[in-house]
C-alpha positions, -999 to +999 in steps of 0.1 A: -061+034+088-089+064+083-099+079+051-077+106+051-044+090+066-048+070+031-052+103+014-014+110+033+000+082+029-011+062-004-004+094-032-029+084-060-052+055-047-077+059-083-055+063-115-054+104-116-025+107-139-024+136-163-043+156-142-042+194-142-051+217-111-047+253-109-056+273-079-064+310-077-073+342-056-063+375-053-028+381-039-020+368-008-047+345-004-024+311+000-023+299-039+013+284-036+007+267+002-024+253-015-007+237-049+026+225-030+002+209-004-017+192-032+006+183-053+028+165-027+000+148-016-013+138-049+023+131-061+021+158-089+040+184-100+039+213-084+040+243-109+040+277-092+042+311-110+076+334-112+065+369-094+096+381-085+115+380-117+092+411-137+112+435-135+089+466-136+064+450-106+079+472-075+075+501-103+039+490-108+032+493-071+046+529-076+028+542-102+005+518-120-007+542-148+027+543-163+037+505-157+006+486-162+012+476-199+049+468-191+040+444-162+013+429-178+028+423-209+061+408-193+035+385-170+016+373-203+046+363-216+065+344-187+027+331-177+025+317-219+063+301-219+058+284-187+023+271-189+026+261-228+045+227-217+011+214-201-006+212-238+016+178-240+005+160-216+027+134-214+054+155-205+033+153-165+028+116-167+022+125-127+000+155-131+000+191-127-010+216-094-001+255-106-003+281-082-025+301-110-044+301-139-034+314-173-070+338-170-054+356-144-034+374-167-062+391-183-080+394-149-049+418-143-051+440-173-090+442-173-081+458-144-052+482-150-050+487-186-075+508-207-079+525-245-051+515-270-030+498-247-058+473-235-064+467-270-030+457-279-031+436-250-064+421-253-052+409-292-018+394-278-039+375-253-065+364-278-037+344-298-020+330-265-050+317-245-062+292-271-027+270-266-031+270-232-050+240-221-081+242-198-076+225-161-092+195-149-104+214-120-095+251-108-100+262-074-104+297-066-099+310-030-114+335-008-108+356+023-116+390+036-093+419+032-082+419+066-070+380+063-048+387+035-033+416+042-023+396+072-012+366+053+005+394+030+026+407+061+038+371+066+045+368+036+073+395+040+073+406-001+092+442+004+070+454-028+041+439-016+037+461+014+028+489-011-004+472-021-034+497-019-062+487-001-084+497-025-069+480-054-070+448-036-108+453-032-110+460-066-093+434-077-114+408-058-144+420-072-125+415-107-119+382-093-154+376-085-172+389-120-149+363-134-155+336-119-195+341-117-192+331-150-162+306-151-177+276-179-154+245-166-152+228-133-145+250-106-145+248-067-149+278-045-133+277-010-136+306+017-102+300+032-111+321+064-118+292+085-088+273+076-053+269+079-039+251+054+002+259+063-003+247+100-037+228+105-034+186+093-069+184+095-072+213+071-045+195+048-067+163+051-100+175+042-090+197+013-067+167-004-097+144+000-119+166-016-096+173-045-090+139-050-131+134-050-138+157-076-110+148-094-118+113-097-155+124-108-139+142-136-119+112-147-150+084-142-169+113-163-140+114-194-137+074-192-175+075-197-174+098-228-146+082-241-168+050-247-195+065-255-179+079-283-160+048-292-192+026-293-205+050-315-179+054-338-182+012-341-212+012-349-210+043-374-218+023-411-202+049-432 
């Protein structure tokens, strides 16, 4: 059996447990293919973000001036109550793959809010974020305009075919400023080339890498771990 049919078949060869994955991009760019493929793979949870329930998002689309602080405000929120569960980890004994990352929320309104109402926003975030917890490892996708908007028409979303082209450009050079200076572990993938809905030796080679730098990250905490228990042993006071 190769490498990657025991990357199929054998869900969690190394002891990954606890784990927590979040994958991100601008819209359309395959987030939620991405987690669900990793996840099942993995044999994590698979977490993915509730779009269609803000109410004021096809308004947005509309007229974003007048809805931004609305939309972002009722993301924050729903983003916050959904993502707050992960800070106890034992609730995931399996592990966790989101379809996002709580940052994106301010990516968003960075973006489309400005003057008082940023500010309002910006001190409701500041008092979220910090109960969030950080992933083990985020991976942030890329494609051209052209791909997504074709992976948007797929897609079908009836508000999403109002999506300016310019504000997606925008927003992926939002995107981009953020993660040039992203602190924790991140891996950057230019999803042009691949085809991870349809391709299984797409599937393969992404869930092997994952797995890889995952288990890095784990040999890595085990390491500090001990480090910091050998010193506290030998700590006199």
């Amino acid at each position: 059996m190769s490498t990657c049919q025991d990357f199929r078949f054998g869900r969690l060869a190394l002891s990954l447990k606890q784990m927590y994955v979040a994958i991100e991009g601008v819209i359309g760019v395959g987030k939620t293919t991405l987690a669900s493929l990793i996840a099942q793979r993995l044999g994590a949870e698979s977490l993915h973000e509730v779009v269609e329930d803000n109410p004021f998002l096809p308004m947005f689309y509309q007229d974003p001036i007048r809805y931004g602080f609305k939309v972002q405000v009722f993301f924050l929120l729903s983003r916050y109550k959904q993502l707050l569960p992960l800070s106890q980890p034992s609730l995931f004994a399996g592990g966790v793959v989101a379809d996002y990352l709580f940052d994106k929320d301010a990516i968003f309104a960075a973006m489309n809010l400005s003057g008082a109402e940023w500010d309002l926003y910006n001190d409701l975030y500041s008092n979220l974020a910090p109960r969030i917890p950080t992933p083990d490892l985020t991976i942030y996708l890329r494609a051209p305009l052209s791909v997504i908007f074709e992976r948007i028409r797929r897609r079908g979303r009836v508000f999403e075919k109002q999506i300016d082209p310019e504000y997606l450009a925008r927003l992926g050079e939002f995107y981009e400023r953020h993660f040039a200076t992203y602190p924790h572990p991140l891996w950057i993938i230019d999803t042009q080339e691949f085809n991870f809905a349809e391709r299984e030796a797409d599937r393969d080679w992404v869930v092997r890498h994952v797995h890889e730098r995952l288990e890095t990250k784990a040999a890595s905490s085990n390491a500090r771990s001990k480090t910091l228990d050998a010193a506290s042993l030998n700590d006199p006071s």
